[in-house]
Structure formats: C-alpha cells, structure tokens
mmCIF file of the C-alpha atoms, coordinates in Angstrom:
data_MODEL
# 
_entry.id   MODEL 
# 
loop_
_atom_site.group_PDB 
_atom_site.id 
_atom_site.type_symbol 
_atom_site.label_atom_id 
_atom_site.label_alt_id 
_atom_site.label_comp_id 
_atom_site.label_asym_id 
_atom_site.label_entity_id 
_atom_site.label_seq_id 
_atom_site.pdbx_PDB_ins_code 
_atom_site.Cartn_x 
_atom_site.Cartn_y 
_atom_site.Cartn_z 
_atom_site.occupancy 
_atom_site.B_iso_or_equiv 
_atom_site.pdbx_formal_charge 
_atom_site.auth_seq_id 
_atom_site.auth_comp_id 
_atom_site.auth_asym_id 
_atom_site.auth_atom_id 
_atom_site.pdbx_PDB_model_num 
ATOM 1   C CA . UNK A 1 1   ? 21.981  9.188   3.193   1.00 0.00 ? 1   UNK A CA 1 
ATOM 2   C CA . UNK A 1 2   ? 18.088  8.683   4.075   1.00 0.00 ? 2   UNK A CA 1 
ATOM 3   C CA . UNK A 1 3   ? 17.562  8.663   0.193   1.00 0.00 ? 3   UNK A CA 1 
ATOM 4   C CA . UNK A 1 4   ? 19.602  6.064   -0.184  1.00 0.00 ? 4   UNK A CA 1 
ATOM 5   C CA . UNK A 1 5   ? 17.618  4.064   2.564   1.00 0.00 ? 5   UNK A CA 1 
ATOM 6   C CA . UNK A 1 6   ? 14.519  5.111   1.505   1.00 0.00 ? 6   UNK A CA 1 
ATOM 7   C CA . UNK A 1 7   ? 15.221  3.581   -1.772  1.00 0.00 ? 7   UNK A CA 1 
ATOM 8   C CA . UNK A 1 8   ? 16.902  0.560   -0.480  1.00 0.00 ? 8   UNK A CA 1 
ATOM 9   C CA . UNK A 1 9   ? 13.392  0.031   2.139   1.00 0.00 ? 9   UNK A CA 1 
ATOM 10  C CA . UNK A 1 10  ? 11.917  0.435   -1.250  1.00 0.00 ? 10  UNK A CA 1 
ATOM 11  C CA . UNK A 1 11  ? 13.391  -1.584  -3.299  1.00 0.00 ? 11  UNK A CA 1 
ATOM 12  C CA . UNK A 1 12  ? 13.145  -4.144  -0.788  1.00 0.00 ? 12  UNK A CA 1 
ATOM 13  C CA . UNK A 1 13  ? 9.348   -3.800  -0.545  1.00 0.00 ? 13  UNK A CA 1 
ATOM 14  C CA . UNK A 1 14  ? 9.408   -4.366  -4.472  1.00 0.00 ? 14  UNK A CA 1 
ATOM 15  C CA . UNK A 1 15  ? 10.923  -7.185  -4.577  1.00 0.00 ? 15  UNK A CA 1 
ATOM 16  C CA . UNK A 1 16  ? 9.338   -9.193  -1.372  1.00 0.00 ? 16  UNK A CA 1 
ATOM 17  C CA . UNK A 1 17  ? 5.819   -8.281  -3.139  1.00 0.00 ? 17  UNK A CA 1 
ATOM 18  C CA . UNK A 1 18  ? 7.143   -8.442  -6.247  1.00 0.00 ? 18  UNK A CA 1 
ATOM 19  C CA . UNK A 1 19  ? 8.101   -12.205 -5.584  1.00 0.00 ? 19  UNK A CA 1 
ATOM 20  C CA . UNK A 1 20  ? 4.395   -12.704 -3.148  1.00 0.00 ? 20  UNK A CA 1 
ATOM 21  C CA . UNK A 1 21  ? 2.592   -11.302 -6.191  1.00 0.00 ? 21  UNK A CA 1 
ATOM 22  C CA . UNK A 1 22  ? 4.758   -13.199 -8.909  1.00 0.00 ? 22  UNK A CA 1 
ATOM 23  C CA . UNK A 1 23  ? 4.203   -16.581 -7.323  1.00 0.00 ? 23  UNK A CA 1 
ATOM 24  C CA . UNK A 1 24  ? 0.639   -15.944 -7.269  1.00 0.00 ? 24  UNK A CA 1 
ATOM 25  C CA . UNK A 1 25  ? 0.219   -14.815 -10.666 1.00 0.00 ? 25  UNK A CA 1 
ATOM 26  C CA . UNK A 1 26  ? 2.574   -17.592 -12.488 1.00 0.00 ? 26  UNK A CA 1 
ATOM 27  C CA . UNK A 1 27  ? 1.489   -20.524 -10.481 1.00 0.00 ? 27  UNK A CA 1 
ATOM 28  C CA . UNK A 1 28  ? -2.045  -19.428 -8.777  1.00 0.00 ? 28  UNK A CA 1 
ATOM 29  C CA . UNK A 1 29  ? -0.185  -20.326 -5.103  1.00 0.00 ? 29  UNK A CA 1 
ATOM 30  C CA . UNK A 1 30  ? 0.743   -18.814 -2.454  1.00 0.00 ? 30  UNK A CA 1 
ATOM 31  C CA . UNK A 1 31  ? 3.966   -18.190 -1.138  1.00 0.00 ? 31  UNK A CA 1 
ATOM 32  C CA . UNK A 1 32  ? 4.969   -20.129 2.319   1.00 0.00 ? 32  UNK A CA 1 
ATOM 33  C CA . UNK A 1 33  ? 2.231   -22.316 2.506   1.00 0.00 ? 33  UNK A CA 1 
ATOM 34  C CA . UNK A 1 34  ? 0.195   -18.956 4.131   1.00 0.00 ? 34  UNK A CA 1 
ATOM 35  C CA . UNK A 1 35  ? -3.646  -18.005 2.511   1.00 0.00 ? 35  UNK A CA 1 
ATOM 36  C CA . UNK A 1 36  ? -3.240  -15.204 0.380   1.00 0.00 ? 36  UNK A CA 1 
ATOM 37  C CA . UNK A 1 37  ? -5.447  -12.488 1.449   1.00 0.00 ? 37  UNK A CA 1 
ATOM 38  C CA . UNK A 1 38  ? -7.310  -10.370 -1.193  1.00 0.00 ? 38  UNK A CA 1 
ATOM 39  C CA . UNK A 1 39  ? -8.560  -6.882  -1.565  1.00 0.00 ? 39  UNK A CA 1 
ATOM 40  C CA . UNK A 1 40  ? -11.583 -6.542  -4.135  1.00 0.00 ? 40  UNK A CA 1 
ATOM 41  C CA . UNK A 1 41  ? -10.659 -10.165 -5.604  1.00 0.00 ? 41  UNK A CA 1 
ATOM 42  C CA . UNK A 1 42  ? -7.042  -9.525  -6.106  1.00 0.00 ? 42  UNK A CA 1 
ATOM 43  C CA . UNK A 1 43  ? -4.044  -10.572 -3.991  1.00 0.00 ? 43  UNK A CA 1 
ATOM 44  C CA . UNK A 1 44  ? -3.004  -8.079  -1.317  1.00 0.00 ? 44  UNK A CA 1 
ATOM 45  C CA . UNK A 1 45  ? 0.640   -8.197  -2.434  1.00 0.00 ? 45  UNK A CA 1 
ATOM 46  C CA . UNK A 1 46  ? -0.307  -7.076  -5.917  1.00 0.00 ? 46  UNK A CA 1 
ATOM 47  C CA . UNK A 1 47  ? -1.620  -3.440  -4.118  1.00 0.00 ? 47  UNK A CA 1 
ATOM 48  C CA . UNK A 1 48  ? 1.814   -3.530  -2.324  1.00 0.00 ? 48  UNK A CA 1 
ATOM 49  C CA . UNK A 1 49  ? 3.725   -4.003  -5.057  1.00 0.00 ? 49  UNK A CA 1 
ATOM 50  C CA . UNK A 1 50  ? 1.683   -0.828  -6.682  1.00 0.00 ? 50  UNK A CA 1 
ATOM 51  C CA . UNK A 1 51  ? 2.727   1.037   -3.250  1.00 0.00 ? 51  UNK A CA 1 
ATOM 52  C CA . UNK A 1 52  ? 6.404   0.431   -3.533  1.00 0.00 ? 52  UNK A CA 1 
ATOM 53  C CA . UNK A 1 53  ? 6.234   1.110   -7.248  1.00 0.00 ? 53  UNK A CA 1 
ATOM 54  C CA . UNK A 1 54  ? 4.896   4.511   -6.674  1.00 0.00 ? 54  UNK A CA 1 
ATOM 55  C CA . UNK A 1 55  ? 7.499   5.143   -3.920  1.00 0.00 ? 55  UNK A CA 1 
ATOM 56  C CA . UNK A 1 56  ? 10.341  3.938   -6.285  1.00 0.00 ? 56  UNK A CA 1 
ATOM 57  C CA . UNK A 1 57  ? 9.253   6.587   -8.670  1.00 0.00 ? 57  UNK A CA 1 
ATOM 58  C CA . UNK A 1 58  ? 8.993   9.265   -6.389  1.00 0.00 ? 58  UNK A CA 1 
ATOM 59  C CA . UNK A 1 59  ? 12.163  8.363   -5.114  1.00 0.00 ? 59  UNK A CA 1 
ATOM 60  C CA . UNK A 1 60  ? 13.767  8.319   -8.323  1.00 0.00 ? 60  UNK A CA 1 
ATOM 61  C CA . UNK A 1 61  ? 11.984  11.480  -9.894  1.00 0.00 ? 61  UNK A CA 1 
ATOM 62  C CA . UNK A 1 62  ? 13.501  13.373  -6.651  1.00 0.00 ? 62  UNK A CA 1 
ATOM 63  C CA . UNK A 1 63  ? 17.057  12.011  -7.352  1.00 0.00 ? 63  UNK A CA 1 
ATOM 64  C CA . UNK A 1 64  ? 17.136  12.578  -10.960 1.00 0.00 ? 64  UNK A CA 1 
ATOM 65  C CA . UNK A 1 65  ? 15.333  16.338  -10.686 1.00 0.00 ? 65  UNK A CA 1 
ATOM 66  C CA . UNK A 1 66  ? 11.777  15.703  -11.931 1.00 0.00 ? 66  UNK A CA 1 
ATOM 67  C CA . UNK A 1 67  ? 10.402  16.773  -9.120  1.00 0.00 ? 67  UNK A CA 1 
ATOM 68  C CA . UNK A 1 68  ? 11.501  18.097  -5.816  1.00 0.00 ? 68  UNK A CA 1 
ATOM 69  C CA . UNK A 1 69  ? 12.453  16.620  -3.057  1.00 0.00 ? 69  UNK A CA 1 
ATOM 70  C CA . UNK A 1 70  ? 10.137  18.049  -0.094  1.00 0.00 ? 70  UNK A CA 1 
ATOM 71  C CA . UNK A 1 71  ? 7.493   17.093  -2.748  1.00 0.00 ? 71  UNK A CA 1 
ATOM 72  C CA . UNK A 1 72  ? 8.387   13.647  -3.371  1.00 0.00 ? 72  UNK A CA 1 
ATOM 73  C CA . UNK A 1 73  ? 9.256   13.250  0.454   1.00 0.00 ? 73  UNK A CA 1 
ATOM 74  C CA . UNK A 1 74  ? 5.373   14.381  1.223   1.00 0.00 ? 74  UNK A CA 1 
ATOM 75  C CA . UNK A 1 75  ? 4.050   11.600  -1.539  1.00 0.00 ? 75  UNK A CA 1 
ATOM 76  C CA . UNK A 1 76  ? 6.319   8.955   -0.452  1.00 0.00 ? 76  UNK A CA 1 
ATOM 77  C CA . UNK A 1 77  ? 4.902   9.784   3.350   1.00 0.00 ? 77  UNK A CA 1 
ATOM 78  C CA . UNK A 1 78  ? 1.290   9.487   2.121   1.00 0.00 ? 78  UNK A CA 1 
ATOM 79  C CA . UNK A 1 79  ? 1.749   6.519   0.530   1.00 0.00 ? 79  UNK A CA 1 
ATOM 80  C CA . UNK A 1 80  ? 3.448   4.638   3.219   1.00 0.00 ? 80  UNK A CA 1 
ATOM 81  C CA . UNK A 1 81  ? 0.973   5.574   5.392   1.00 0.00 ? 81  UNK A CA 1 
ATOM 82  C CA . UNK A 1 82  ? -1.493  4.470   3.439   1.00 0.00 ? 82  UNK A CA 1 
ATOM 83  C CA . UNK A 1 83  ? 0.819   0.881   3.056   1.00 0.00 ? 83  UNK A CA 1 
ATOM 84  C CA . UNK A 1 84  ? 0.629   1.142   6.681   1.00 0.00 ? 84  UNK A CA 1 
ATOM 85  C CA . UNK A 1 85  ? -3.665  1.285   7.010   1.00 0.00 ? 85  UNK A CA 1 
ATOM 86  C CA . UNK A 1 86  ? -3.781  -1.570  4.399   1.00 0.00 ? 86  UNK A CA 1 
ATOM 87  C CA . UNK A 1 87  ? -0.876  -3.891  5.583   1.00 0.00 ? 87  UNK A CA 1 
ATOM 88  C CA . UNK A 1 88  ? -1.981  -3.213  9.130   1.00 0.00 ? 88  UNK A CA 1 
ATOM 89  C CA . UNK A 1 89  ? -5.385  -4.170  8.645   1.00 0.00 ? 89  UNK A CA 1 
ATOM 90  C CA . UNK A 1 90  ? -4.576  -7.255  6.983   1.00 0.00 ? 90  UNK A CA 1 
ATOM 91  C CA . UNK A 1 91  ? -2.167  -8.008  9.364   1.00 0.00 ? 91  UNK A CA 1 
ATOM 92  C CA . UNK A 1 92  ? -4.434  -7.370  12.530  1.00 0.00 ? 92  UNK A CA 1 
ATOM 93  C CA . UNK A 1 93  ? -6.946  -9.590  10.949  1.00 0.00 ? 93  UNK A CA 1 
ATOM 94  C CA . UNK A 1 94  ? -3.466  -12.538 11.370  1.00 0.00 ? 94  UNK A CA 1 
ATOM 95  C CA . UNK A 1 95  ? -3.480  -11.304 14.861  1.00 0.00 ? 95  UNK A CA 1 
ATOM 96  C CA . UNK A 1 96  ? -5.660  -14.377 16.452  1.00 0.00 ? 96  UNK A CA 1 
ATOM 97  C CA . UNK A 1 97  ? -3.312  -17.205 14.610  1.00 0.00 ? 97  UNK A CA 1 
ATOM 98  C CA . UNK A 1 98  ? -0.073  -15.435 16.411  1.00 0.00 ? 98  UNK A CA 1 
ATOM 99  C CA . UNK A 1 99  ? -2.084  -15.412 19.791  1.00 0.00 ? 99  UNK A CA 1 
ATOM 100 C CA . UNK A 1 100 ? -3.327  -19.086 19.805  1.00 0.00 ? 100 UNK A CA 1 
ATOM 101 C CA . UNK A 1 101 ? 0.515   -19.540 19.485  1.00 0.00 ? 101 UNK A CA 1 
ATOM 102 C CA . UNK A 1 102 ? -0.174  -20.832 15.801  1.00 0.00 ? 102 UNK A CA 1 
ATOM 103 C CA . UNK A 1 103 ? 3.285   -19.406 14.565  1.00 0.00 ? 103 UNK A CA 1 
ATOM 104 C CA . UNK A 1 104 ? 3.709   -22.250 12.434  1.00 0.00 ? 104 UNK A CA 1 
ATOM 105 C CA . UNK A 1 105 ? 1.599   -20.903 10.179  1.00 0.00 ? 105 UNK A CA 1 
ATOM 106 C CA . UNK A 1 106 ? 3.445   -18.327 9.061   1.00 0.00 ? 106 UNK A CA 1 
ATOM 107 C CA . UNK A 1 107 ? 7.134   -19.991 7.538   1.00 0.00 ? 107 UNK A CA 1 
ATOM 108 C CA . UNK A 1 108 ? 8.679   -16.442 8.240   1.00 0.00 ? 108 UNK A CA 1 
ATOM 109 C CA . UNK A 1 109 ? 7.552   -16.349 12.398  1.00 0.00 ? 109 UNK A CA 1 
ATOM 110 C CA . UNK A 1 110 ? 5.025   -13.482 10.996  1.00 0.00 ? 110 UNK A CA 1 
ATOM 111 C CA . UNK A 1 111 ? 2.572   -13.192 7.818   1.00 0.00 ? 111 UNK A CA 1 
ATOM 112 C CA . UNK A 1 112 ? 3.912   -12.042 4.742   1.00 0.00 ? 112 UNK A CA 1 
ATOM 113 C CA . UNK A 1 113 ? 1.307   -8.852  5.466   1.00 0.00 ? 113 UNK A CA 1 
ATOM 114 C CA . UNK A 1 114 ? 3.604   -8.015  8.664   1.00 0.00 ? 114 UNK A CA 1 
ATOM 115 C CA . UNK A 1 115 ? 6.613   -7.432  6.831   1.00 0.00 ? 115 UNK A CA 1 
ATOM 116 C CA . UNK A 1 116 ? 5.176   -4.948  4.377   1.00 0.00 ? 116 UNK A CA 1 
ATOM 117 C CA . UNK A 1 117 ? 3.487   -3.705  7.579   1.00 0.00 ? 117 UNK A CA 1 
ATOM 118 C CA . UNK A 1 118 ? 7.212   -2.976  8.948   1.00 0.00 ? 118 UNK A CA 1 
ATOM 119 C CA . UNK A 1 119 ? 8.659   -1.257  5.644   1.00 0.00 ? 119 UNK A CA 1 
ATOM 120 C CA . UNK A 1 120 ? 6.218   0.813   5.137   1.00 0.00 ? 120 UNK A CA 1 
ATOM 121 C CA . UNK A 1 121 ? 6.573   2.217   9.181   1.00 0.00 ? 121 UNK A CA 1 
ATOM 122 C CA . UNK A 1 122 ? 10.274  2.326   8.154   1.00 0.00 ? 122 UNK A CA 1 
ATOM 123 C CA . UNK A 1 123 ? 9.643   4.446   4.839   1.00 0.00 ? 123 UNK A CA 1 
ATOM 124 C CA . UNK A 1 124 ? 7.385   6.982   6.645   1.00 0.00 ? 124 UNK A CA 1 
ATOM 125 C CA . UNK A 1 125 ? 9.969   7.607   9.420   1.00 0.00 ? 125 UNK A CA 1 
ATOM 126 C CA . UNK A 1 126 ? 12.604  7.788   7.040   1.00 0.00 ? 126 UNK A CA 1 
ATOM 127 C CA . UNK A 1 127 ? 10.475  10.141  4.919   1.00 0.00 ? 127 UNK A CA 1 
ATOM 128 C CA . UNK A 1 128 ? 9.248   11.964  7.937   1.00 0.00 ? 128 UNK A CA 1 
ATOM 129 C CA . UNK A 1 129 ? 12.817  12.563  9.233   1.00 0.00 ? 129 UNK A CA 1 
ATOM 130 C CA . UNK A 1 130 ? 13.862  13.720  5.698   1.00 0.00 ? 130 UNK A CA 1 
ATOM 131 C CA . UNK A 1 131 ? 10.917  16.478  5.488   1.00 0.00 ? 131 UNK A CA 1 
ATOM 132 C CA . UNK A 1 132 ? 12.087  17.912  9.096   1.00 0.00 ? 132 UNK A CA 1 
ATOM 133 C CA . UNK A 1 133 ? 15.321  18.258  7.731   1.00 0.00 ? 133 UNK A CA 1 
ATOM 134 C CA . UNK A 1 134 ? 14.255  19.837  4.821   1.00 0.00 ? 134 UNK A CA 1 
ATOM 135 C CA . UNK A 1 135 ? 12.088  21.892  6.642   1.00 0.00 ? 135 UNK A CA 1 
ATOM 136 C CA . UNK A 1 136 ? 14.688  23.161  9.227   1.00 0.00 ? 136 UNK A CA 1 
ATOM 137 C CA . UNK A 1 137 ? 17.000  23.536  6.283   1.00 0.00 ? 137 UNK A CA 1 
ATOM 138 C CA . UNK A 1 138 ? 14.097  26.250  4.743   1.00 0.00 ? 138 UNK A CA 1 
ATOM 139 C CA . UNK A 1 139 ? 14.134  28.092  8.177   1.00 0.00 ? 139 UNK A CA 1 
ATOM 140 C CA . UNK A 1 140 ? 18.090  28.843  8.374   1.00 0.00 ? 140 UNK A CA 1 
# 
C-alpha cells in the first residue's frame, strides 16, 4: 500500500516539475505568472524534476527486484530530505510575499517551490513509515 503512494507522491512530483521545468525550457517562461527561481543558473524545478526522477527509479527498481526494498526505502528517504532542504529554502526565501499578504502572487495561494516542499515531506514520511515496518518486520 505505501509503495503504491510513494509512487503515486512521486509521480505526482514528476509531472508538476516536469510541466514547471517544461514550460521553462520550451518557451523561456514561467509558469503562473511567478519568477522562476534558479540554482547555479538553472531553474529550480529542473533539480526537482532530477529528485523525483531518482525516487521513481528507486521506487521502481524495489518493485521490480533490482534492488531491495529497505535499500531503496533508505535512498528514497535521503533524497526527499534533501527535496525538502532545497524546496524549503527556496520556499522560505517566498516567505515575505505570503506575509505582506501578497498571495496574489502566487496563482496556486502558495509558490510553485511550496508544493514540491509538501511532496517531498509526504515521500519521507511515507518512506520513513515503510522502513519501521520493515524494520519491525526483521525483529519478529
């Protein structure tokens, strides 16, 4: 069950940055009217879309028996929380415009950076949960 949300959170992820990064690439703008914030002169949403990508394969090499599970459950947990340090950070930075009650700046009530800020806490619970499990399952 948690694999199957992990890889729906995931999917998810890929295809919110996937469009963010898309719309930049194809047509140099950013999506809803927000600045498009950039990490060594690249988009943000392009390093996302790198995160989730990793994840996906994780997830998938775990399903399919490339690798194990606990494994892939420990990568996909370092990865979100690293989604988690770089989504956060640009999404603190956003953190003035929400307090001066600028909200209509952001088309979706938060920055684009918030939402992939929210995933990737969802992914690392969901991993988290999944390597207690697994870990309780080892003890018995």
């Amino acid at each position: 069950m948690k694999q199957n949300i992990l890889l729906a959170l995931t999917v998810a992820g890929l295809l919110f940055s996937g469009y963010l990064g898309g719309l930049k690439l194809f047509s140099d703008t950013c999506a809803f009217n927000e600045t498009c914030a950039t990490f060594l002169g690249y988009p943000t949403c392009y390093y996302g879309f790198a995160m989730y990508l990793l994840i996906f394969v994780l997830l998938l090499a775990s399903r399919f028996g490339k690798m194990g599970v606990s494994r892939a459950r420990y990568g996909v947990a370092g990865i979100s929380f690293a989604g988690i340090l770089f989504s956060g950070y640009y999404s603190f930075r956003e953190l003035s415009t929400l307090l001066r009650g600028d909200i209509s700046d952001f088309l979706l009530g938060l920055p684009t950076c918030a939402y992939g800020f929210i995933m990737y806490v969802a992914i690392l619970g969901f991993a988290l949960s999944s390597i207690r499990e697994i870990q309780k399952k080892k003890l018995n």
